[in-house]
mmCIF file as gemmi writes it, N, C-alpha and C atoms, coordinates in Angstrom:
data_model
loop_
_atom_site.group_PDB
_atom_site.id
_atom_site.type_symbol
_atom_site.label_atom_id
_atom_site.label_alt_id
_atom_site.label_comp_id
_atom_site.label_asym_id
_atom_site.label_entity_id
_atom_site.label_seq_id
_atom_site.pdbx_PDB_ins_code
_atom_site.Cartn_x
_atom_site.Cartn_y
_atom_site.Cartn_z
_atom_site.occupancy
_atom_site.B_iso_or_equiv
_atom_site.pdbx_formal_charge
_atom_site.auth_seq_id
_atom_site.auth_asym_id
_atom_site.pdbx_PDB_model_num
ATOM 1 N N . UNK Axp A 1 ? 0.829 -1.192 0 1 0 ? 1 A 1
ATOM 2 C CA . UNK Axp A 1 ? 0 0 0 1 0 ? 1 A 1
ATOM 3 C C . UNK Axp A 1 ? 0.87 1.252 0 1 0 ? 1 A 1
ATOM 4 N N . UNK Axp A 2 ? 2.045 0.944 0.589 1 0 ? 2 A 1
ATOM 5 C CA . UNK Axp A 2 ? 2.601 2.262 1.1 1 0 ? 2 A 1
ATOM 6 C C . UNK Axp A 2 ? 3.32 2.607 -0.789 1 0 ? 2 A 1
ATOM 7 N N . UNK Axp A 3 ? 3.762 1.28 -1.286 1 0 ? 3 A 1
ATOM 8 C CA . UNK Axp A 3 ? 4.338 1.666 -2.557 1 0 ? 3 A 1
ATOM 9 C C . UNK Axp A 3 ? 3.281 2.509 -3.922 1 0 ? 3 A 1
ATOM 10 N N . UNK Axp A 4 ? 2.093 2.097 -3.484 1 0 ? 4 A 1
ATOM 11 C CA . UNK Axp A 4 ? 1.248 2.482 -4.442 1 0 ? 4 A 1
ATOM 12 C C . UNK Axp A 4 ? 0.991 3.816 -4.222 1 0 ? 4 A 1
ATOM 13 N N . UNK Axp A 5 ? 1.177 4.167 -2.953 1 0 ? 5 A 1
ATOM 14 C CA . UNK Axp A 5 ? 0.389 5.805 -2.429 1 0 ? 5 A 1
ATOM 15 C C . UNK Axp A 5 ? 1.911 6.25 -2.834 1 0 ? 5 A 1
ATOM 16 N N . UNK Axp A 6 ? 3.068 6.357 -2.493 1 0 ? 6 A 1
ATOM 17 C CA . UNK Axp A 6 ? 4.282 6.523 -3.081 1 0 ? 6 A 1
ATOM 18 C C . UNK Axp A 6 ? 4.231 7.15 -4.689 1 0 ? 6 A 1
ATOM 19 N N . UNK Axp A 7 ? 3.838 6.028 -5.061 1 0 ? 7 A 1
ATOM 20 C CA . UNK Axp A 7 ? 3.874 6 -7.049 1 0 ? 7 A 1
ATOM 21 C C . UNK Axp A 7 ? 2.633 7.138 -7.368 1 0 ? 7 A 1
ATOM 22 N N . UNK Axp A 8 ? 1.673 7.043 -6.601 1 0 ? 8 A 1
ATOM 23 C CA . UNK Axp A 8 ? 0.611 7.993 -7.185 1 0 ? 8 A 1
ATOM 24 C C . UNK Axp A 8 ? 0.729 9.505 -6.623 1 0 ? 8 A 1
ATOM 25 N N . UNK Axp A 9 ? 2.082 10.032 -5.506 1 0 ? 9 A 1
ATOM 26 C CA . UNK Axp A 9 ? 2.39 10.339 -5.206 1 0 ? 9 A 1
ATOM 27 C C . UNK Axp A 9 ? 3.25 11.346 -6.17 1 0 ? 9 A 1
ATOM 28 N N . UNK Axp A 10 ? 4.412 10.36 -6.682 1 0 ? 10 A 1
ATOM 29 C CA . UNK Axp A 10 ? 5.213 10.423 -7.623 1 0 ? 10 A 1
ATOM 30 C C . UNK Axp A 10 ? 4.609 10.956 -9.18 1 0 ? 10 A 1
ATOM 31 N N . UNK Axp A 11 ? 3.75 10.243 -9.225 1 0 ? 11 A 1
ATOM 32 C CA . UNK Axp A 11 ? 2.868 10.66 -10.353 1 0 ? 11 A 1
ATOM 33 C C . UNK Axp A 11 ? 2.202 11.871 -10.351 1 0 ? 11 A 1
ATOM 34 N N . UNK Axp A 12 ? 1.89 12.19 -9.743 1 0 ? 12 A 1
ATOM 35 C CA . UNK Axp A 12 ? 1.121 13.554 -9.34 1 0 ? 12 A 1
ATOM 36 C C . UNK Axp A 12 ? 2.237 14.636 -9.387 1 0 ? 12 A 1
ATOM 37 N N . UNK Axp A 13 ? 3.491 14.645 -8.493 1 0 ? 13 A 1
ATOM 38 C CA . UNK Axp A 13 ? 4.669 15.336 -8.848 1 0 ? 13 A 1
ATOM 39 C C . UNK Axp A 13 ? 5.449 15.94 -9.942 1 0 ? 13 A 1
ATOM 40 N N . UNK Axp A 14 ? 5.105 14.476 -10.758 1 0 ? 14 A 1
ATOM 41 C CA . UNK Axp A 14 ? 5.529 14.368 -12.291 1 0 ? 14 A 1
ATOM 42 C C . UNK Axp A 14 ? 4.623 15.125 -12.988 1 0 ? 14 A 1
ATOM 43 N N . UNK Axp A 15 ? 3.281 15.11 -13.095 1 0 ? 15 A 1
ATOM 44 C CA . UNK Axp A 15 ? 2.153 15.837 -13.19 1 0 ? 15 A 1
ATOM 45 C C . UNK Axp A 15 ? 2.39 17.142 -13.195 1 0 ? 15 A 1
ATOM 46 N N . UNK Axp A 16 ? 2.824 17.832 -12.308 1 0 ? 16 A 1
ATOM 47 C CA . UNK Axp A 16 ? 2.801 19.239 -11.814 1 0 ? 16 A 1
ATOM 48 C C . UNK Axp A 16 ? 3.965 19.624 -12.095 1 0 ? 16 A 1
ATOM 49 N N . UNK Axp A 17 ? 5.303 19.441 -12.589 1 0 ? 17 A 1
ATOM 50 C CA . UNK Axp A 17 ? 5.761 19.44 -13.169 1 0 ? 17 A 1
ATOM 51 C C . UNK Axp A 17 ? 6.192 19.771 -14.759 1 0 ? 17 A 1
ATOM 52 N N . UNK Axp A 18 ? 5.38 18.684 -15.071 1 0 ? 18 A 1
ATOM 53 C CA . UNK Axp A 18 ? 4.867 18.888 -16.83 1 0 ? 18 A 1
ATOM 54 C C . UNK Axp A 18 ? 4.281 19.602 -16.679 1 0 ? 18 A 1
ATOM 55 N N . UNK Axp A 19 ? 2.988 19.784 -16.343 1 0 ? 19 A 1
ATOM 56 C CA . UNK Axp A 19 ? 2.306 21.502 -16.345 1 0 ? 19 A 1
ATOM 57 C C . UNK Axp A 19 ? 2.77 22.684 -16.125 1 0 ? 19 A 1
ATOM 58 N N . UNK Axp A 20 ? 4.024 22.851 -14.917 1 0 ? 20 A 1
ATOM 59 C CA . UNK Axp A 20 ? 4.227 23.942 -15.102 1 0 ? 20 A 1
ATOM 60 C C . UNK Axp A 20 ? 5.721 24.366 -16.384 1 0 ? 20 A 1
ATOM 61 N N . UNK Axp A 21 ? 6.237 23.37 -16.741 1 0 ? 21 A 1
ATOM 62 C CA . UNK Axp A 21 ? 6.995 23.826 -17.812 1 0 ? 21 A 1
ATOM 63 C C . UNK Axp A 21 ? 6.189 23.978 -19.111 1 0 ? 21 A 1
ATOM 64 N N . UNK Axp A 22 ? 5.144 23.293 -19.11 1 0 ? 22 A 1
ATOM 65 C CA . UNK Axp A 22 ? 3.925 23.966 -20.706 1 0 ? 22 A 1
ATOM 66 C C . UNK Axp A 22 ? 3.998 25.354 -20.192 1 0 ? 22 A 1
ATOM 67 N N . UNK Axp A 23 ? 3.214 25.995 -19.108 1 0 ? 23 A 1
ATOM 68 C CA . UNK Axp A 23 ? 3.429 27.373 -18.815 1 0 ? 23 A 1
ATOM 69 C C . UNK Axp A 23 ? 4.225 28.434 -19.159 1 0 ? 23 A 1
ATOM 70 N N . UNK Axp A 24 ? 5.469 27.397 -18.362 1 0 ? 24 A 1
ATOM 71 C CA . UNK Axp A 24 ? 6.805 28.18 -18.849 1 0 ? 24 A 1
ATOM 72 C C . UNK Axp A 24 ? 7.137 28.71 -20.018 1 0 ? 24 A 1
ATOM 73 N N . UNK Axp A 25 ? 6.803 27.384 -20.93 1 0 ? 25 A 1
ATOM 74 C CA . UNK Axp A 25 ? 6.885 27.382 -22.512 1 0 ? 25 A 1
ATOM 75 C C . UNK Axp A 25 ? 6.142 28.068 -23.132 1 0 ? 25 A 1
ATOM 76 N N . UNK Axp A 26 ? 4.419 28.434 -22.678 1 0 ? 26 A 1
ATOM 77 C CA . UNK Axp A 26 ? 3.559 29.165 -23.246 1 0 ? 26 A 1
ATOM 78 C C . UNK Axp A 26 ? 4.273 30.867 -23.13 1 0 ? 26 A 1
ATOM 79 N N . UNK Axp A 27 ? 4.614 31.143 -21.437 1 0 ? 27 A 1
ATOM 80 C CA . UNK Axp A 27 ? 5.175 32.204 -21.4 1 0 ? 27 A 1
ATOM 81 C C . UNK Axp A 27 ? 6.21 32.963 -22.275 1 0 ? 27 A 1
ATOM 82 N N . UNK Axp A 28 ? 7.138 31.812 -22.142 1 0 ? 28 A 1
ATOM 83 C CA . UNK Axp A 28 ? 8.492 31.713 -23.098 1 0 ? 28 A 1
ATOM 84 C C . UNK Axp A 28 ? 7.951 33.179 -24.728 1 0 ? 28 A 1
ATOM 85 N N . UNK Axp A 29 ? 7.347 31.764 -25.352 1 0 ? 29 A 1
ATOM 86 C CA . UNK Axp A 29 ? 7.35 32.247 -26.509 1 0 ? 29 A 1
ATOM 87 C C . UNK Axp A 29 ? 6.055 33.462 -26.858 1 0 ? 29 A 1
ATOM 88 N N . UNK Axp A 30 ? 5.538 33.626 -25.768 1 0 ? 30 A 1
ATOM 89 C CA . UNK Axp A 30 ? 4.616 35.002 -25.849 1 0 ? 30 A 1
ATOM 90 C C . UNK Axp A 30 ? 6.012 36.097 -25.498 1 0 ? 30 A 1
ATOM 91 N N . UNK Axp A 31 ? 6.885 35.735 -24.693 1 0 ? 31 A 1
ATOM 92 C CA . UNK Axp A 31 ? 7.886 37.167 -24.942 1 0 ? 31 A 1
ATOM 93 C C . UNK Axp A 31 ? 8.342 36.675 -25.782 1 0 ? 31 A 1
ATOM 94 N N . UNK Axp A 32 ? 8.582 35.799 -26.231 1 0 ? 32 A 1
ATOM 95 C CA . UNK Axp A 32 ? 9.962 35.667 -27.862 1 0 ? 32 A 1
ATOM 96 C C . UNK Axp A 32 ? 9.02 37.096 -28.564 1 0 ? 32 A 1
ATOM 97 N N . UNK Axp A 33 ? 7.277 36.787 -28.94 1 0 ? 33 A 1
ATOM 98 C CA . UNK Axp A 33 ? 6.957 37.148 -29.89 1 0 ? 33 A 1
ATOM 99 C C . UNK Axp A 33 ? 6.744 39.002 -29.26 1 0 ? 33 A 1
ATOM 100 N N . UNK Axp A 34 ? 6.439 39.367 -28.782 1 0 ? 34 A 1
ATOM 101 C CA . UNK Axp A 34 ? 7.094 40.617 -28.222 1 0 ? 34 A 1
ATOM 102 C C . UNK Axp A 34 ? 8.38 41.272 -28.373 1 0 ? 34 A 1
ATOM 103 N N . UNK Axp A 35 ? 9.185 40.71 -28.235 1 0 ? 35 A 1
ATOM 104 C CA . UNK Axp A 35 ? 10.474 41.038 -28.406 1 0 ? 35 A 1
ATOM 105 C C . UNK Axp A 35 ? 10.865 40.983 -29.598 1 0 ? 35 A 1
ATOM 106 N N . UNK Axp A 36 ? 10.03 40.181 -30.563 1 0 ? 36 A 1
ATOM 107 C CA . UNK Axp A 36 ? 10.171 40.227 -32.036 1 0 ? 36 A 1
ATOM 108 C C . UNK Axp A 36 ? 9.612 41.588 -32.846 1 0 ? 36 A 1
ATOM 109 N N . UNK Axp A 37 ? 8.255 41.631 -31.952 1 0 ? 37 A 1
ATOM 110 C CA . UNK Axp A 37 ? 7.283 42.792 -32.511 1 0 ? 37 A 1
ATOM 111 C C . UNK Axp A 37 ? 8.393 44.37 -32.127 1 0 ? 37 A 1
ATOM 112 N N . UNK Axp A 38 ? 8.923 43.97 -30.983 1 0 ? 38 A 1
ATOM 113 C CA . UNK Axp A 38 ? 9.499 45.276 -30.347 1 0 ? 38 A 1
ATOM 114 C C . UNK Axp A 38 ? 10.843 45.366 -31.707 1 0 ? 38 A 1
ATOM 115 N N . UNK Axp A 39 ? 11.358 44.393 -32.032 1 0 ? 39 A 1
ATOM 116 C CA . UNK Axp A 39 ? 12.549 44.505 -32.677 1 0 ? 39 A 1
ATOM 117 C C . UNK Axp A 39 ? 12.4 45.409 -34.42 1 0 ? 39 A 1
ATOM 118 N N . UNK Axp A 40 ? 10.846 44.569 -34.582 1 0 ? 40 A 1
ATOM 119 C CA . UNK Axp A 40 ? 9.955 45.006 -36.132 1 0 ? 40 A 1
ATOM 120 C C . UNK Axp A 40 ? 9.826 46.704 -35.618 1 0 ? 40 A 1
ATOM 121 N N . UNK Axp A 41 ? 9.461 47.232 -34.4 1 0 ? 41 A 1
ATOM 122 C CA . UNK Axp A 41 ? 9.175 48.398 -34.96 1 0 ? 41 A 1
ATOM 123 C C . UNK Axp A 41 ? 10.343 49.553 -34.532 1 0 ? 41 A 1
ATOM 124 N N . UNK Axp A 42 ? 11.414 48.694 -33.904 1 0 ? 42 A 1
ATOM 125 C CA . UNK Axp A 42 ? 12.48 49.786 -33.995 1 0 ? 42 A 1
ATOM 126 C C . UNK Axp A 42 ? 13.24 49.762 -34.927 1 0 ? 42 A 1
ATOM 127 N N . UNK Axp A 43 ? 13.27 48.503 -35.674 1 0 ? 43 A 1
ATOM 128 C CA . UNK Axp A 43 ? 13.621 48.804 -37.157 1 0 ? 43 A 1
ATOM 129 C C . UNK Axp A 43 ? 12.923 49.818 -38.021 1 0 ? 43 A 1
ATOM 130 N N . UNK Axp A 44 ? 11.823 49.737 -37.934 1 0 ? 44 A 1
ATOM 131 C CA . UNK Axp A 44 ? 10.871 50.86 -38.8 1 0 ? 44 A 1
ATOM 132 C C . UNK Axp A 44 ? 11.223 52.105 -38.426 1 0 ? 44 A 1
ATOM 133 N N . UNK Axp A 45 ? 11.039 52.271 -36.946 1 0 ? 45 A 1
ATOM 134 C CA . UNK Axp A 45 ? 11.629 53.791 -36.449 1 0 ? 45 A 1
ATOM 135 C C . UNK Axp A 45 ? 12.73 54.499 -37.066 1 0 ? 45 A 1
ATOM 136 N N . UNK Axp A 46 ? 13.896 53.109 -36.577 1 0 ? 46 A 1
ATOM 137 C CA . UNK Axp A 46 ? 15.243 53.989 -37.485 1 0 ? 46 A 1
ATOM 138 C C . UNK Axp A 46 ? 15.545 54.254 -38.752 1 0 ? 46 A 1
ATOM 139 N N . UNK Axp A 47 ? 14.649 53.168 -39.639 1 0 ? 47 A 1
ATOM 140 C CA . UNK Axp A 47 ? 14.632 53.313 -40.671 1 0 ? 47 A 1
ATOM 141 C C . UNK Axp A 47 ? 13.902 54.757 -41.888 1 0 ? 47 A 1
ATOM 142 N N . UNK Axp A 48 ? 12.927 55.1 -40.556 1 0 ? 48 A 1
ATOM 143 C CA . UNK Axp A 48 ? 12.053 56.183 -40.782 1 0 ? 48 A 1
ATOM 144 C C . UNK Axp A 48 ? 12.587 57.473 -40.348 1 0 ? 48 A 1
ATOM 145 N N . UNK Axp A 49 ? 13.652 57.428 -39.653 1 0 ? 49 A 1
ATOM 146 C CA . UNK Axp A 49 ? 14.339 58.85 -39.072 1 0 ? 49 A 1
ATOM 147 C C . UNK Axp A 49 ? 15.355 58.312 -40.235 1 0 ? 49 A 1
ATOM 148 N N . UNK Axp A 50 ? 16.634 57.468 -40.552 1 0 ? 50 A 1
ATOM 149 C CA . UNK Axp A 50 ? 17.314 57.748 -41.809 1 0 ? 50 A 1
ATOM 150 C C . UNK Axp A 50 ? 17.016 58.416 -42.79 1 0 ? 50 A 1
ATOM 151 N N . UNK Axp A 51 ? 15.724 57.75 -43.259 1 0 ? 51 A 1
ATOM 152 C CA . UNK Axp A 51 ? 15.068 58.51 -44.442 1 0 ? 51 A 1
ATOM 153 C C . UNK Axp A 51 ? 15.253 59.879 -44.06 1 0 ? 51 A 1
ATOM 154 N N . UNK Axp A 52 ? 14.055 60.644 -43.224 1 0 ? 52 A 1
ATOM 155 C CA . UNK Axp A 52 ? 14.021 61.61 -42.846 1 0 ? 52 A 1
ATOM 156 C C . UNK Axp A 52 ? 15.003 62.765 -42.793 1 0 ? 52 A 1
ATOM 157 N N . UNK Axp A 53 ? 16.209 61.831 -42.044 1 0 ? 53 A 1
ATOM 158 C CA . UNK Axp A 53 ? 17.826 62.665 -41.959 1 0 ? 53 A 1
ATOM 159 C C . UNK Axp A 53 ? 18.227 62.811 -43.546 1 0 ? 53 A 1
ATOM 160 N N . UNK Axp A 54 ? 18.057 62.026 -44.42 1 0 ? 54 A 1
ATOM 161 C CA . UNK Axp A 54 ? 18.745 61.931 -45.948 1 0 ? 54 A 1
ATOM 162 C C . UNK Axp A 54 ? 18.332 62.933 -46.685 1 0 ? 54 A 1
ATOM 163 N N . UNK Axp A 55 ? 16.737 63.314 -46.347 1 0 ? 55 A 1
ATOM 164 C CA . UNK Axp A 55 ? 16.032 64.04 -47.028 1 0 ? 55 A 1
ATOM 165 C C . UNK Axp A 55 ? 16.216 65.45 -46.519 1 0 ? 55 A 1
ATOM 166 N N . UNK Axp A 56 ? 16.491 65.587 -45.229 1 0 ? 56 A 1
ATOM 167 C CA . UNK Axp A 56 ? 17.148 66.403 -45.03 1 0 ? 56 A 1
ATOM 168 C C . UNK Axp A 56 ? 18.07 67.321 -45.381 1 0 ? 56 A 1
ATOM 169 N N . UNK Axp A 57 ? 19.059 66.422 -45.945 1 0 ? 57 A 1
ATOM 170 C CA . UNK Axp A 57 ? 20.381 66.988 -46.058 1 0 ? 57 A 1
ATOM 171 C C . UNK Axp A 57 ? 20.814 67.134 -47.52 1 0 ? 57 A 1
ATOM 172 N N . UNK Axp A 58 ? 19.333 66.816 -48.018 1 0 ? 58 A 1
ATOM 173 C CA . UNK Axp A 58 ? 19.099 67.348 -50.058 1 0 ? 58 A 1
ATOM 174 C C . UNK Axp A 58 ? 19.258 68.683 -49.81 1 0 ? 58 A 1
């Protein structure tokens, strides 16, 4: 008895576990994609003040 409450024990551990690294993982890649979006629009920014500076200096 004691091995079975043990294992379902164990199992449950294992359980909670795997769930919280899906989390992790869900978290994970919601900032990847943030940090992607953040990267897309400071490219645009600088790319939009270059222009700006070039046209400038016609």
């Amino acid at each position: 008895m004691r091995g079975a409450a043990a294992g379902e024990m164990t199992m449950t551990r294992l359980e909670t576990i795997a769930t919280a690294q899906k989390k992790t993982r869900v978290r994970d890649a919601i900032f990847a994609c943030f940090v992607a979006l953040a990267a897309a629009i400071s490219i645009t920014t600088v790319t939009t003040a270059a222009s700006a500076a070039n046209v400038t200096q016609r």
